[in-house]
C-alpha positions, 0 to 999 in steps of 0.5 A: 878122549876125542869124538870122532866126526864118523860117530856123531854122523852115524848117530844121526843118520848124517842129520845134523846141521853142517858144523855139529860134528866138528863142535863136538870133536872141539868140545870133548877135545877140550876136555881130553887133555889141556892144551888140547882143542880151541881155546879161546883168541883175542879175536873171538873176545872181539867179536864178543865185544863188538856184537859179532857172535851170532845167537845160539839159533843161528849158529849154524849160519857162522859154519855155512854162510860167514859173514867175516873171515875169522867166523867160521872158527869164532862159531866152533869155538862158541858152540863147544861153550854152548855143549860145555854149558849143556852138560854143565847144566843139564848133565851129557845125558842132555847132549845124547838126548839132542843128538837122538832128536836129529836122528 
């Protein structure tokens, strides 16, 4: 099942940082249906490599001020592994708990 973009914005009274709802599309997408939603590329195993990947606290700095080509994506795919991890760990309650705290 997909999440619609509508439905995180609404949630939060659209307080979200610039790329959140479309992490989450990407996230619940994956998990929908295989084949479905981003998966990982050669060149976001690059970026891993060399160091590109920004930290979690700055995520939203690869959706709104990238500084190479292939950020934009690199930082949507890294985020829905952060969502996956989030619920993997901490359960979805944790993700409904992090989407009420921008609202």
């Amino acid at each position: 099942m997909s999440w619609p973009n509508t439905f995180t914005l609404g949630m939060t009274n659209h307080r979200v940082p610039a790329g959140c709802p479309k992490v989450f599309r990407y996230w619940r997408e994956r998990r929908a249906r295989p084949g479905w939603g981003a998966n990982v590329t050669l060149g976001f195993l690059k970026a891993l490599e060399t160091a590109r990947l920004l930290p979690v606290s700055r995520l939203n700095d690869g959706f709104v001020r990238p500084t190479y080509p292939e950020q934009i994506g690199h930082a949507y795919y890294q985020a829905s592994l952060v969502c996956e991890m989030i619920e993997s760990t901490r359960g979805f309650a944790a993700i409904r708990r992090m989407l009420d705290g921008y609202a």
